[in-house]
N, C-alpha and C positions, 0 to 999 in steps of 0.2 A: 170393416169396410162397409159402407153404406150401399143399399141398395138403391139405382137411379134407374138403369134402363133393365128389364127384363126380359128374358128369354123365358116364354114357357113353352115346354114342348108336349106336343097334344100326343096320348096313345089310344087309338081307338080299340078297345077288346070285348070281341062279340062273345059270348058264350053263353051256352045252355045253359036254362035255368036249373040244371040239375048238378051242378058245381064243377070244381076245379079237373074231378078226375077225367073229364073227359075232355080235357080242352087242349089244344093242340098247337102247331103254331100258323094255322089258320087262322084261330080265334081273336087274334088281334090284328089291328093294323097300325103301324106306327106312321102318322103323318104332322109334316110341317104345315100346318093350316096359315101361321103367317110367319114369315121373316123378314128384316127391312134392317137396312143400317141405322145405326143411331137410337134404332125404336124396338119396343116390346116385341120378340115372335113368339109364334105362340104352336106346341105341339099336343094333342090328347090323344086319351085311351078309352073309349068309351065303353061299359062296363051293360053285359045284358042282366046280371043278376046281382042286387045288391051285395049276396051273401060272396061273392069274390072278392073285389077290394072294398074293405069298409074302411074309415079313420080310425079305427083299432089297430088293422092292418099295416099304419105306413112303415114301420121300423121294418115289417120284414117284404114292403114291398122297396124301399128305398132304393137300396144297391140295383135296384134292375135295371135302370134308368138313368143315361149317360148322356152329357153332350159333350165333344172336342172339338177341340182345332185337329183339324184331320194331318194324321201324323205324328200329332204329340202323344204322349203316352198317358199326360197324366188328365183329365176330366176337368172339366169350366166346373167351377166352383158359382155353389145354387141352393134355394133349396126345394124340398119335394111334399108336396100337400097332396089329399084326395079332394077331388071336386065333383059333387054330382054322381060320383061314379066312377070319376077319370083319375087317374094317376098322372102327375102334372112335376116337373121340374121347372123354376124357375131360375133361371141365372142371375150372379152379381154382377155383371156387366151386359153393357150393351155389344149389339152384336158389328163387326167391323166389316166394311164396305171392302170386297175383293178376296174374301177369307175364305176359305173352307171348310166345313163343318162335318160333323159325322155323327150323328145321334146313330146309339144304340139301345135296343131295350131284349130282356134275357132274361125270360119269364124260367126260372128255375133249369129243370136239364132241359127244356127246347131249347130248337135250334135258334141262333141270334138272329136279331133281326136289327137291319143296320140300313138309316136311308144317308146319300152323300147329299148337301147340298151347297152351293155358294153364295155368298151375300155381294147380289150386283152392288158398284157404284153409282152414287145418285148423283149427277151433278147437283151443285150447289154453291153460290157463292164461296168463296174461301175466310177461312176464320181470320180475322184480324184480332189486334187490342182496342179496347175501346176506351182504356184510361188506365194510368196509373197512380197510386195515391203512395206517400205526400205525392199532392201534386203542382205545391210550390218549389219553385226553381230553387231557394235557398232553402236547404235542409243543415242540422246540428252534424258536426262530423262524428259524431256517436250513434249513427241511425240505425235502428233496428232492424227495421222490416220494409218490407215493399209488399204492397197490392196491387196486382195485374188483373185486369176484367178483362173478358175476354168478350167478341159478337157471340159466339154460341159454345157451347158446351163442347169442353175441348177432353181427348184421350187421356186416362193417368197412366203412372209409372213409366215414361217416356226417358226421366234418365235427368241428370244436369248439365250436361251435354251442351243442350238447348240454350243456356243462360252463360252470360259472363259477363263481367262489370270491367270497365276499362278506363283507364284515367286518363288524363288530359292530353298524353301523347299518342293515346289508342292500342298502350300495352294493353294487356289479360292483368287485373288482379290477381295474385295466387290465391287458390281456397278462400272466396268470399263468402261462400254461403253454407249454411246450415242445411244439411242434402238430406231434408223432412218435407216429403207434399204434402198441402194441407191444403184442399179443396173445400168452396162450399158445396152443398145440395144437391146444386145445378150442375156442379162442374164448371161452371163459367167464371169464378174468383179464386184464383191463386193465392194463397201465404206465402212470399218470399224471404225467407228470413237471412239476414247478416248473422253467421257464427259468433253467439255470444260471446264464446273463447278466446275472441278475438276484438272484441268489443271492451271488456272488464280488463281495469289496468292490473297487472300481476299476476294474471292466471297464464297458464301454459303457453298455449297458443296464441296468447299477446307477447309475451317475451319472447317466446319463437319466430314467429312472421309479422309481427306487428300490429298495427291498427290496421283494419282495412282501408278508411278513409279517412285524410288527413286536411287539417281544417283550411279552408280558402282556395279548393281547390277546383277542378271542373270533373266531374266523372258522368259514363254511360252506361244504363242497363241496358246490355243488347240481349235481344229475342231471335233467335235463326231461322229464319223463312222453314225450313221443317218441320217444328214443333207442330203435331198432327191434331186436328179436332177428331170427335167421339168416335166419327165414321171412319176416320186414317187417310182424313183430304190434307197434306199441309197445307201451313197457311201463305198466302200470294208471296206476302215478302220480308224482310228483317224490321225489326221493328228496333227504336231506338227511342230512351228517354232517357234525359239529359239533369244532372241536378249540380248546383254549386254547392258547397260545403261551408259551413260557417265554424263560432269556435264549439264542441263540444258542450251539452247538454245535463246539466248534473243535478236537476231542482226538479224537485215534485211538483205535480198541478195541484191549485188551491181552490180549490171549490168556494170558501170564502169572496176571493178576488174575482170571480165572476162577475159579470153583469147582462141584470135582463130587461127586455125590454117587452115592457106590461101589454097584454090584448086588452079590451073594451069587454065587461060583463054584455051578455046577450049576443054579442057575435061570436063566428067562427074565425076570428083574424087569429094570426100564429104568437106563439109563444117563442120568444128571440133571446136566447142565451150566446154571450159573447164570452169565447174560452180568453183571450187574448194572445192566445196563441195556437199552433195548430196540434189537436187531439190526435189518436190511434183510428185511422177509418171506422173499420170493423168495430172497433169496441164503441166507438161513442154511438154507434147507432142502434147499439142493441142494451147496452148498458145503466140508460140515464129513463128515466122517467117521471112523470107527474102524479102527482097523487092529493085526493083529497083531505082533509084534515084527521079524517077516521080512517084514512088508510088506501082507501077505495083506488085505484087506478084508473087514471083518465085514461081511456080509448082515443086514439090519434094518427099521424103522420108525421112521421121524421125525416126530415131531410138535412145534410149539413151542406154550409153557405160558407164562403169565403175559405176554398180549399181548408176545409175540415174547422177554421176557427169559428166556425157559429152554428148553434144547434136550433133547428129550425122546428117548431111543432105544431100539428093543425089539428086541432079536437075533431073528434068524430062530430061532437052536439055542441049547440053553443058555449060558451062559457057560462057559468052560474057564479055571481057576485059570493063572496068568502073567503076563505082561508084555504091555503095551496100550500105545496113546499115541494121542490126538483130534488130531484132522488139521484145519486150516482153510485155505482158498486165500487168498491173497494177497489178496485182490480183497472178499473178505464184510467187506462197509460197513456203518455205523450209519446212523443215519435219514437223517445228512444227508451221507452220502454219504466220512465219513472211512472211511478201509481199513485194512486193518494194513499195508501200506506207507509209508504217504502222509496226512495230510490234506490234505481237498478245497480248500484253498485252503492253497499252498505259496509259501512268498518263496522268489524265486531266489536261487540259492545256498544254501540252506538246506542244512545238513548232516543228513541222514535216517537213524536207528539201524537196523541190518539188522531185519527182521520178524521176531518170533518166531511161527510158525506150526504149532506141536505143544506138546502136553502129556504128557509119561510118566505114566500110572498102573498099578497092579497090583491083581490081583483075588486073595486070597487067603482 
């Protein structure tokens, strides 16, 4: 699990400079110097004599130094560094708006020392969606995935709860999705993935419950006005995107069939590749690049144009008149999931044409 918001907890520990035997549990103080929802808090132990905690020390200072959800038994998972001096716990999450906390610290046989605190609510706008991708109306009835962007940095492991896909008479789909969160960074983009199981003709759970979505159809990803951002504000209201279905999708993207449309040597104008059809969000904006003839990668900006069918790039520095070629990884899939390897659903033995994954151009 990634580390995004931090919790460090500050312990302050006074003590003679004449070591550990004489220190008592006077010696320290355990204070919340900051907490705040959504953001970094931070507690220390500030140390009077090197020779007590040093970074030699952290394995047997570690265990001493606890944060909870006050009441639960088991400890907010973190980890624990010397700073300066201080003996420092940082958390893997951020801290939640209305919670109760309980930092402990239990310097050997003293007595423990245990501060309560709570993390006010902050108002704050409420988290909405800010888009979903595809985010053309007509999608492949074999569609993979969904990307959900969120206004701000929304809470994980909320549950599937939250989501449900509904077809054109506003039943529940059964078991549509694949129940894997897969956040970026931020927390603010969602991975929503369709159960492949249920996608691939022949496997289990396509002969069991079926396809999920069935071609020419209308269906809704709904979102539940509950689903919480970082701090545990839910969001104002339900959110709904809407896709028609077209017929199922079974062709590889061909790098070949691209086309692009050339910048001017000496300017900064963009580099305009046309998939002719619509790409994988996520993959095609991290996947593709420019490069120069020795290899060199052009520094730039990407943005995709025409709901994901156009790959848009803006050089850091002018263009320089020569030899160019677009790069793609193996792996940059079309909506449902074919790559330039492989389509997503391959017969064995299949004989598979090497990938072509470059394009030569020239700027002149």
């Amino acid at each position: 699990m990634k580390l995004r918001y931090g919790i460090a907890l500050v312990l302050a520990v006074v003590v003679a400079p004449y070591g550990f035997a004489t220190m008592n549990r006077r010696s320290f103080r355990l204070i919340v110097a900051r907490a705040e929802a959504g953001r970094p808090a931070r507690l220390e132990v500030t140390v009077a004599s090197e020779t007590v905690i040093r970074a030699s020390d952290l394995r047997a200072w570690r265990s001493t130094l606890n944060l909870f959800v006050d009441g639960q038994p088991a400890p907010v998972g973190g980890k624990h560094f010397i700073q300066s001096g201080k003996l420092v716990f940082e958390s893997s999450f951020g801290l939640v708006g209305g919670t109760r906390y309980r930092a402990t610290f239990a310097p050997y046989d003293m007595p423990l020392l245990t501060r309560i605190f709570t993390i006010p609510v902050r108002p704050r706008p409420a988290a909405g969606v800010e888009r979903v991708y595809p985010s053309a109306n007509a999608v492949p009835a074999n569609l993979l995935k969904f990307y959900v962007l969120f206004t701000q940095p929304m809470r994980e492991g909320q549950g599937f709860e939250q989501f449900a896909l509904l077809d054109h008479r506003g039943r529940h789909v059964p078991e549509p999705f694949k129940e894997v969160e897969l956040w970026n960074a931020d927390s603010k983009r969602l991975t929503l993935y369709l159960h492949p199981g249920r996608i691939k003709r022949g496997v289990g759970l396509n002969e069991e419950l079926g396809p999920i979505l069935q071609p020419n159809r209308r269906y809704t990803l709904l979102l539940r006005a509950n689903f919480k951002d970082a701090t545990g504000q839910p969001m104002a209201t339900d959110f709904r995107h809407a896709i028609n279905t077209t017929a199922p999708d079974r062709t590889q993207p061909l790098l070949a069939y691209w086309k692009l449309q050339l910048p001017r040597p000496g300017t900064r104008a963009a580099l305009l590749v046309h998939f002719g059809e619509p790409l994988d969000f996520g993959l095609a904006q991290r996947v593709i690049r420019v490069e120069q003839q020795r290899g060199a990668r052009v520094a730039g900006r990407v943005q995709l144009r025409d709901q994901a069918r156009a790959w848009h790039f803006t050089p850091a520095k002018p263009w320089e008149a020569g030899q160019y070629r677009l790069v793609a990884e193996p792996e940059l899939e079309d909506l449902v999931g074919n790559n330039l390897v492989r389509p997503f659903e391959t017969v064995v033995g299949q004989q598979l044409a090497p990938p072509v994954t470059r394009k030569e151009f020239e700027l002149r």
